[in-house]
C-alpha positions as CSV (number, residue, x, y, z in Angstrom):
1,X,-28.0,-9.4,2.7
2,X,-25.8,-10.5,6.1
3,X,-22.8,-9.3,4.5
4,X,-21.1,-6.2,6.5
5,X,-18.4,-4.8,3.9
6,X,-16.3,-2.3,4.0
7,X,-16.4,0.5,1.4
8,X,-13.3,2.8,1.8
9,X,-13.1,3.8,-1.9
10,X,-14.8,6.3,-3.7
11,X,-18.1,5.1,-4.9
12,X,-17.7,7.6,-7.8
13,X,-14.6,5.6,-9.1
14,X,-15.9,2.4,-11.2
15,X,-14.5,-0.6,-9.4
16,X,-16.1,0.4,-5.8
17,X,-19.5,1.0,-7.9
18,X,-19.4,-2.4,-9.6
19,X,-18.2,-4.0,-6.2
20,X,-20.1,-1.9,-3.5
21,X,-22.9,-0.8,-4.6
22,X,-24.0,-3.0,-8.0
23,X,-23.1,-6.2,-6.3
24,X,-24.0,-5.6,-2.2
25,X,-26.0,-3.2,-2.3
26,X,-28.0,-4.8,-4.8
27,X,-28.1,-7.9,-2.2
28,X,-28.7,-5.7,1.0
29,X,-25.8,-5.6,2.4
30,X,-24.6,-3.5,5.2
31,X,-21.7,-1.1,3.5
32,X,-19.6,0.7,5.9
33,X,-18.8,3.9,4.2
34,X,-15.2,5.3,5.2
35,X,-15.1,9.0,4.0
36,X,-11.6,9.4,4.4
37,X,-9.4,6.1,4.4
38,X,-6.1,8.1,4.1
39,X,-6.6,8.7,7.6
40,X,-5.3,5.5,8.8
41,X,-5.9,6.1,12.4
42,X,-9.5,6.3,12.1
43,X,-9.9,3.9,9.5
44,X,-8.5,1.3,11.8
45,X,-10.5,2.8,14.8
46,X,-13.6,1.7,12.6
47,X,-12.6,-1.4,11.3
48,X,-12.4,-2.2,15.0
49,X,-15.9,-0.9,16.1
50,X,-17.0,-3.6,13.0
51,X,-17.2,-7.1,12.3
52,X,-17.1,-6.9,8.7
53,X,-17.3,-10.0,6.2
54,X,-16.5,-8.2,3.1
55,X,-13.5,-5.9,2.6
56,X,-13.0,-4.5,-0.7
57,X,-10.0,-2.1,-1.6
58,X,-6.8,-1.4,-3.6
59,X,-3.0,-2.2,-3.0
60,X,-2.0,1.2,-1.7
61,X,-5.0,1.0,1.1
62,X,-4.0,-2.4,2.5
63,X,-0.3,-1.8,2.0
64,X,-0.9,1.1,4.3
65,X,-3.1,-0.7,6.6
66,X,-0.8,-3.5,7.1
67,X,2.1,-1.1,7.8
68,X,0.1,-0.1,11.0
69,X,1.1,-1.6,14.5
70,X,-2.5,-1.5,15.7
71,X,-3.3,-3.3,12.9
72,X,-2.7,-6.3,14.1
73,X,-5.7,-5.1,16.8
74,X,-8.5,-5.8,14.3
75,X,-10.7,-8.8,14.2
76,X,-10.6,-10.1,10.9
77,X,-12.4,-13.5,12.5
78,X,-15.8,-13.0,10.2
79,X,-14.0,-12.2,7.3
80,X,-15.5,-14.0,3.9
81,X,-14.2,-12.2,1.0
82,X,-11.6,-9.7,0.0
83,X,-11.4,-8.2,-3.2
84,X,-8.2,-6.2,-4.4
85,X,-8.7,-4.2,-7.7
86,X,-8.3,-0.6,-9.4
87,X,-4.8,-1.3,-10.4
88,X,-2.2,-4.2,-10.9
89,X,-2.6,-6.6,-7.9
């Protein structure tokens, strides 16, 4: 129930509803929704405003992210888990 994650997927998709909201949720977790992760400036503007602990997503969201210069702004220094899924990882 400490956890802060990060939900940037589409909770109607099966792998963020497992992950998100069957396991955290389910724990009372904070969850972070991001409405639209494909805009990568504001994505990373919140990710910034957070100090999240759990960051769940799929190769072509962190592939993006990491292709960001002001990615390298974001404090990853309470980060606990991430989990990659949805596709071949």
């Amino acid at each position: 129930g400490k956890e802060n994650v990060i939900a940037a997927l589409p909770l109607y998709h099966i792998f963020a509803l497992t992950i998100n909201l069957m396991i955290f949720a389910n724990t009372g977790s904070k969850i972070i929704l991001i409405t639209n992760p494909r805009d990568m400036k504001g994505f990373i503007a919140e990710l910034k405003k957070e100090r999240i602990s759990v960051f769940v997503g799929v190769n072509t969201l962190f592939n993006a992210m990491v292709n960001r210069p002001d990615f390298a702004e974001i404090d990853f220094s309470s980060l606990k888990l991430t989990v990659g899924g949805g596709m071949a990882t």
